[in-house]
ZADO-1210 file (C-alpha; in nm, 4 decimals, padded with zeros to 6 digits):
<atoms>
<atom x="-00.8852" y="03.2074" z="01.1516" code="UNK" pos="1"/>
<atom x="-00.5849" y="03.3432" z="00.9315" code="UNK" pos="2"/>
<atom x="-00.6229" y="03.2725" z="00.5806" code="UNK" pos="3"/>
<atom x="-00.3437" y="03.0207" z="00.5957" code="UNK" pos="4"/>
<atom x="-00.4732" y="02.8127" z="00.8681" code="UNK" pos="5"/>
<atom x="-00.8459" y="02.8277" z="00.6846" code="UNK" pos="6"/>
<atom x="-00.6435" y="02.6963" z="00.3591" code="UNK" pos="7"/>
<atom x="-00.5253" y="02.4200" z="00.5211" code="UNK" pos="8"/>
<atom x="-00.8154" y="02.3401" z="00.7100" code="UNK" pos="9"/>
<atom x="-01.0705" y="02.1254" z="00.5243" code="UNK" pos="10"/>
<atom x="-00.8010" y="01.9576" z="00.3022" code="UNK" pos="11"/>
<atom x="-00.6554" y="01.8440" z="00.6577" code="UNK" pos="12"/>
<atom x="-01.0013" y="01.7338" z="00.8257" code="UNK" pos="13"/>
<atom x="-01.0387" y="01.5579" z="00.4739" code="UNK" pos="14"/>
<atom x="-00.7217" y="01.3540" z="00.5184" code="UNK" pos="15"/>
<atom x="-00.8225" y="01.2874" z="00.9112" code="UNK" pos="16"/>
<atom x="-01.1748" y="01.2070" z="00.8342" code="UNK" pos="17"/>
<atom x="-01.0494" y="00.9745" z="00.5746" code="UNK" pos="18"/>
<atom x="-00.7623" y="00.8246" z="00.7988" code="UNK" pos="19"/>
<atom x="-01.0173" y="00.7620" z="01.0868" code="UNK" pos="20"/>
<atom x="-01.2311" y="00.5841" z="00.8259" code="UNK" pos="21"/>
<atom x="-00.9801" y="00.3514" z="00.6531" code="UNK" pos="22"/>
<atom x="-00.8588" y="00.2711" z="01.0415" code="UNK" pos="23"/>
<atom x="-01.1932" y="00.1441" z="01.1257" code="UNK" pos="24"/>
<atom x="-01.2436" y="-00.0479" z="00.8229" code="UNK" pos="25"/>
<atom x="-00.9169" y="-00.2483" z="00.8222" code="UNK" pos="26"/>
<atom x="-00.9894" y="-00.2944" z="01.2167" code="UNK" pos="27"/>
<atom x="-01.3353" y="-00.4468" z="01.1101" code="UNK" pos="28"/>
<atom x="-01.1845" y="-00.6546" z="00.8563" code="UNK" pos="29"/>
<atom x="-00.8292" y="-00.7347" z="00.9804" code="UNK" pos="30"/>
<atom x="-00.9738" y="-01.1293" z="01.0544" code="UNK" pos="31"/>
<atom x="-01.0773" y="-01.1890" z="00.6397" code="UNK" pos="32"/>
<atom x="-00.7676" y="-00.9810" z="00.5492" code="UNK" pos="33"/>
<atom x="-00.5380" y="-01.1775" z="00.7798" code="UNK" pos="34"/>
<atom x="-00.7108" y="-01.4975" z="00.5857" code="UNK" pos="35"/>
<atom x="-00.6444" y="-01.4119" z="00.2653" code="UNK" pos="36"/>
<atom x="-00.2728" y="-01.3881" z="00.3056" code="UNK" pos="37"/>
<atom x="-00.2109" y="-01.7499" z="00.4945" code="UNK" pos="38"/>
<atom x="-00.0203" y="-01.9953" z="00.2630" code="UNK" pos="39"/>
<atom x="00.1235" y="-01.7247" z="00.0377" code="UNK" pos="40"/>
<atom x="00.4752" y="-01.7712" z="00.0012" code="UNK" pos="41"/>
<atom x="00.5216" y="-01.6188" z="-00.3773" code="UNK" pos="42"/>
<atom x="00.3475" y="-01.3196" z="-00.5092" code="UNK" pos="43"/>
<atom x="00.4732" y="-01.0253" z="-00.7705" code="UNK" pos="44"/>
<atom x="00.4938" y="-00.6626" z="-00.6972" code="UNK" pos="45"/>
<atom x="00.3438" y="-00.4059" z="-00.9170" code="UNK" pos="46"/>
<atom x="00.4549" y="-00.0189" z="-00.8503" code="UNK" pos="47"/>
<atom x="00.2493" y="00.2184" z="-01.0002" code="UNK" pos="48"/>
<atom x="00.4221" y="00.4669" z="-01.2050" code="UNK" pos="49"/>
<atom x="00.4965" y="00.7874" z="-00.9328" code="UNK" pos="50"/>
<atom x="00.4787" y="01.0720" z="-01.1626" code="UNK" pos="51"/>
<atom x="00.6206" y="01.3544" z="-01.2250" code="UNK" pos="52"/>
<atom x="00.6394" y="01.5339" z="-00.9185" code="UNK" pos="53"/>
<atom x="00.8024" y="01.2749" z="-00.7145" code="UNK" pos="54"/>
<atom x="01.0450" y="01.1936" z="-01.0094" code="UNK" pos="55"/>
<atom x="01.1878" y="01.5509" z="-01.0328" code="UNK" pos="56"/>
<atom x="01.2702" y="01.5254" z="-00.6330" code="UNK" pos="57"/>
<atom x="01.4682" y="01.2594" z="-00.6739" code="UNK" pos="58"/>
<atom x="01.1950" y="00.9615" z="-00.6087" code="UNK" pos="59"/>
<atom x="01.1440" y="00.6672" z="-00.8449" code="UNK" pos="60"/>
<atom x="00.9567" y="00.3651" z="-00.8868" code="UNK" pos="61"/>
<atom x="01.2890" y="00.1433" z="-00.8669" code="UNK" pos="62"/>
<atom x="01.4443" y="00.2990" z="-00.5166" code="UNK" pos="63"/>
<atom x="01.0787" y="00.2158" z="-00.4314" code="UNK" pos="64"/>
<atom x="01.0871" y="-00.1243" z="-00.5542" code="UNK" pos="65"/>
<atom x="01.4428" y="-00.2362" z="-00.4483" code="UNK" pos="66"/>
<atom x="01.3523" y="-00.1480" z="-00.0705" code="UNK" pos="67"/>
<atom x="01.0229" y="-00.3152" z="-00.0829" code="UNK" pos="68"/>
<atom x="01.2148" y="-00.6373" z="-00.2166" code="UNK" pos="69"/>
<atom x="01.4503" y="-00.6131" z="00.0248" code="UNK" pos="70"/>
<atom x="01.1964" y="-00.6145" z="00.2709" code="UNK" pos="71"/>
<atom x="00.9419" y="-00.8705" z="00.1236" code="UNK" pos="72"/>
<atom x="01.2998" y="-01.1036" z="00.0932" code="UNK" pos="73"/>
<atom x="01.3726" y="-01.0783" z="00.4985" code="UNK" pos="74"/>
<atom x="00.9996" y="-01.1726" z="00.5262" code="UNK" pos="75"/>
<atom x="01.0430" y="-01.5176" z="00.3528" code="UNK" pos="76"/>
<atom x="00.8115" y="-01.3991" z="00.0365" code="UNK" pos="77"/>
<atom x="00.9353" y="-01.4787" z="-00.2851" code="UNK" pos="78"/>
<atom x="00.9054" y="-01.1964" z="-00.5312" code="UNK" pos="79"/>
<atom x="00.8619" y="-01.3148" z="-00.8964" code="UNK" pos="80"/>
<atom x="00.8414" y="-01.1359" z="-01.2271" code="UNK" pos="81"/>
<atom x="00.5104" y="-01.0259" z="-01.2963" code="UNK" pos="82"/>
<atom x="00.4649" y="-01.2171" z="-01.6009" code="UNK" pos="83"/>
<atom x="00.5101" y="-01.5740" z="-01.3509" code="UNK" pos="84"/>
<atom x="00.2749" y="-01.4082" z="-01.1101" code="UNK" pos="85"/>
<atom x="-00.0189" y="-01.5226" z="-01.3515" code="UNK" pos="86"/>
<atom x="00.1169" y="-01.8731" z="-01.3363" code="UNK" pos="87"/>
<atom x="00.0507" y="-01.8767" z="-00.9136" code="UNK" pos="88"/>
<atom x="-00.3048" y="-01.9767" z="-00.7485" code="UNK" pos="89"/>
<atom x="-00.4732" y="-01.6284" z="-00.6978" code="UNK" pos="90"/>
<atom x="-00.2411" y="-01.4921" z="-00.9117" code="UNK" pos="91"/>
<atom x="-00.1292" y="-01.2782" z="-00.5954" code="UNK" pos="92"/>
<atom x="00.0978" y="-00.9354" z="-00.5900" code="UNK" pos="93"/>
<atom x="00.1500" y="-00.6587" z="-00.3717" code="UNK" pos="94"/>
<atom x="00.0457" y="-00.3237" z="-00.5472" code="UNK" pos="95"/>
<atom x="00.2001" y="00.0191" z="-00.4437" code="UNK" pos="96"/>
<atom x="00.0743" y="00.3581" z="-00.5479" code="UNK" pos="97"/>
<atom x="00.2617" y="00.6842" z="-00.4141" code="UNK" pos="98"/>
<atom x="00.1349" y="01.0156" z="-00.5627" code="UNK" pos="99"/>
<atom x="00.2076" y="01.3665" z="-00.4951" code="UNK" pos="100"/>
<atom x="00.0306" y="01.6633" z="-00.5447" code="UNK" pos="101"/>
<atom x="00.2653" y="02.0141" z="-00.4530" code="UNK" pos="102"/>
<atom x="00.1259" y="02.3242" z="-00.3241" code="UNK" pos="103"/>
<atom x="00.1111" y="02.6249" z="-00.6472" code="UNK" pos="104"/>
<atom x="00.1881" y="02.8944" z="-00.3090" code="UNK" pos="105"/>
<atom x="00.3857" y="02.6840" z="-00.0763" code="UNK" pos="106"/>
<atom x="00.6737" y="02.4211" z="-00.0894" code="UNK" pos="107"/>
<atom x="00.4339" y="02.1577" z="00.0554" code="UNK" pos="108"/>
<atom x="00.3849" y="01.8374" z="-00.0861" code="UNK" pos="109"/>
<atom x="00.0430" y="01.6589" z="-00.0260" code="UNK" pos="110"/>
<atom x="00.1348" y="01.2867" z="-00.0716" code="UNK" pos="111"/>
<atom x="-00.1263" y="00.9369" z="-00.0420" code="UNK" pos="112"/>
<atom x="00.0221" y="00.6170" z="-00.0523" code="UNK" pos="113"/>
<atom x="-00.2055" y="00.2955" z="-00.0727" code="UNK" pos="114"/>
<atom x="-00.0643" y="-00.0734" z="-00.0734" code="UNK" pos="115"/>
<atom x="-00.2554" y="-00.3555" z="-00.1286" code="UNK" pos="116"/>
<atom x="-00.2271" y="-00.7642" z="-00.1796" code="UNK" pos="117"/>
<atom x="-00.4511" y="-00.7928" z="-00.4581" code="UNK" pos="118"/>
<atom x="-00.5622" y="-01.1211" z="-00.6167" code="UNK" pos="119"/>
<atom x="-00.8111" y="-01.3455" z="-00.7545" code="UNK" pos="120"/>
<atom x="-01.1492" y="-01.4528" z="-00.5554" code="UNK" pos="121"/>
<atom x="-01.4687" y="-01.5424" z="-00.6163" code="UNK" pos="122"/>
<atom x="-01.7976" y="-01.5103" z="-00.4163" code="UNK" pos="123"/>
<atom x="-01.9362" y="-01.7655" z="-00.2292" code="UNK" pos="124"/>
<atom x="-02.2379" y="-01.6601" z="-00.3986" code="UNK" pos="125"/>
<atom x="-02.1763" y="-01.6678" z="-00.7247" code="UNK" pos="126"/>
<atom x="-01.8588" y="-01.9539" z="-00.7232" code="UNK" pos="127"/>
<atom x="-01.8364" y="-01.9570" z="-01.0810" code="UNK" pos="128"/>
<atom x="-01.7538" y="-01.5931" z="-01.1370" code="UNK" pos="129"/>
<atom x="-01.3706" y="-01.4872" z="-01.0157" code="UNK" pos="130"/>
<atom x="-01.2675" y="-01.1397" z="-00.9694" code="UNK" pos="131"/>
<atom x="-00.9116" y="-01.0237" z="-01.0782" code="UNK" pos="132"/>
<atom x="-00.6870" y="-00.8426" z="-00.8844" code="UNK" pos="133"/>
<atom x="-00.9515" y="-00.7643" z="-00.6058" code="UNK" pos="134"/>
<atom x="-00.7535" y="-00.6453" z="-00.2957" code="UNK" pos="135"/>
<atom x="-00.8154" y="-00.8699" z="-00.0060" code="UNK" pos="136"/>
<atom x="-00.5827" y="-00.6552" z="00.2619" code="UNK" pos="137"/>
<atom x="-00.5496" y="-00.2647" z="00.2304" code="UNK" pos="138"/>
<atom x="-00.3301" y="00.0049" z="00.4057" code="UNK" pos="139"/>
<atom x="-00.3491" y="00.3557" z="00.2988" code="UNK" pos="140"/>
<atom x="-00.2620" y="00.7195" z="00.4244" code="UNK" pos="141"/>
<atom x="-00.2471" y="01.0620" z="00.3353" code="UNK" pos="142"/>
<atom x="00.0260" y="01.3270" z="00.4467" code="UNK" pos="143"/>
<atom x="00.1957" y="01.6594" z="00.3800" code="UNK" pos="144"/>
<atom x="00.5642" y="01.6989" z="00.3573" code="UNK" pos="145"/>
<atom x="00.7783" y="01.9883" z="00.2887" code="UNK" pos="146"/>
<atom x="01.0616" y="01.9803" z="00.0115" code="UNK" pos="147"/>
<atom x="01.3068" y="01.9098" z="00.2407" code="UNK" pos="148"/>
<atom x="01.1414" y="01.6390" z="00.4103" code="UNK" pos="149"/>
<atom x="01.0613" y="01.4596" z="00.0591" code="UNK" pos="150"/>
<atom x="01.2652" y="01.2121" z="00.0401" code="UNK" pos="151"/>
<atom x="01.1393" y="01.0701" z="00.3831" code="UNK" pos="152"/>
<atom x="00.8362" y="00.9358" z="00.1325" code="UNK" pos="153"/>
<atom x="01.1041" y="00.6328" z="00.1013" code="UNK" pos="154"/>
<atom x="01.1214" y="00.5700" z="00.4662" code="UNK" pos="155"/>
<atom x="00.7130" y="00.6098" z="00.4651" code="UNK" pos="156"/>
<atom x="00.6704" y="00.3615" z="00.1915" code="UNK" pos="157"/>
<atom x="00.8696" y="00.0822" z="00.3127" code="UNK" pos="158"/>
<atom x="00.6971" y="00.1484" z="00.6439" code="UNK" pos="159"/>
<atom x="00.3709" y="00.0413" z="00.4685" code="UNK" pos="160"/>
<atom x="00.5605" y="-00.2504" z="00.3332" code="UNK" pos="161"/>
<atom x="00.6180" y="-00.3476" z="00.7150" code="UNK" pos="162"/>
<atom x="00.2866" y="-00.3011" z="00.7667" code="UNK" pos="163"/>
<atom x="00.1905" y="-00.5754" z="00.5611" code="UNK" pos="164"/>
<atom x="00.4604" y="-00.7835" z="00.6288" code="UNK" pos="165"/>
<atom x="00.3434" y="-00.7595" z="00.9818" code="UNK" pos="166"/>
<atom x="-00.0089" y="-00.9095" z="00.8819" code="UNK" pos="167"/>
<atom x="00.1458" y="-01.1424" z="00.6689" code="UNK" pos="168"/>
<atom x="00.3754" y="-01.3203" z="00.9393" code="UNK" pos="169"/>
<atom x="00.0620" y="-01.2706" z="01.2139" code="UNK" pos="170"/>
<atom x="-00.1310" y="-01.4928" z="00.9438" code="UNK" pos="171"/>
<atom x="00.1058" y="-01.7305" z="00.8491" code="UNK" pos="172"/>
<atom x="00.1866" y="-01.7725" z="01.2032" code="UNK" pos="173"/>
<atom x="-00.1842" y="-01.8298" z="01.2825" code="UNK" pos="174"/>
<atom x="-00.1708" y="-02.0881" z="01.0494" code="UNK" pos="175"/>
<atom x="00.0992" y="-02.3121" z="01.1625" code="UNK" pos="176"/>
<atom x="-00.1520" y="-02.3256" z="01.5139" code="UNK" pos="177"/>
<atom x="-00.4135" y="-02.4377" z="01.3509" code="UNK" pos="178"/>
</atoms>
């Protein structure tokens, strides 16, 4: 192998390895996560802060946020502030975290975005004991971009965002059935 392909190698298996994983557990959970969502219609949405690499190419959290709204909107979920998401059974919210990692000898970006719907539960075991912000559905992936492709990160967030909207009207619609 050429030095560049043995560079790229294991940090590539790594993201495949760990994409092949996450697949498999959503798959195996999908019924539970597809659970926790039915007879949400209000929730908040919490962006984590996208640093600094992302900011100087242009990305922030607000571009981020105002397509995910946009999105979450068309979807029929209400998006409140997240000081009345406390005030909601379950205290639910959809949490977004983007970061970005670029290359010291190349203009490659490695980039992981994870979005959850995080909130409250308890265990049937111990009933009396709630958990905060636990994350009851998950999506997550890993990628490399190239600083002209950057911006695309947009596009690849709100495609998460789909993601779960997807779920989210598959449960809800599951739930009128029943």
């Amino acid at each position: 192998m050429t030095r560049l392909k043995i560079k790229y190698f294991f940090p590539v298996l790594f993201s495949m390895l760990f994409s092949i994983q996450s697949g498999y557990t959503e798959a195996q959970n999908l019924e539970q996560s597809l659970a926790s969502l039915r007879g949400v219609n209000k929730a908040g949405l919490i962006i984590e802060d996208l640093g600094r690499v992302l900011h100087d190419s242009g990305i922030n959290e607000d571009d981020i946020r105002k397509d995910a709204l946009g999105k979450l909107d068309s979807a029929g979920i209400t998006v409140v502030q997240n000081s009345e998401m406390h005030n909601l059974p379950g205290s639910p919210y959809l949490y977004m975290n983007i970061g970005a990692v670029k290359s010291k000898q190349d203009d490659l970006y490695a980039v992981s975005l994870t979005v959850e719907f995080r909130q409250d539960v308890n265990l049937s075991r111990n009933p009396n004991q709630i958990y905060y912000g636990a994350a009851t559905w998950s999506a997550s992936d890993v990628g490399i971009f190239s600083t002209d492709k950057l911006k695309e990160i947009k596009e690849y967030a709100k495609g998460m965002v789909e993601k779960f909207i997807m779920d989210y009207l598959k449960a809800n619609k599951m739930e009128g059935t029943k």
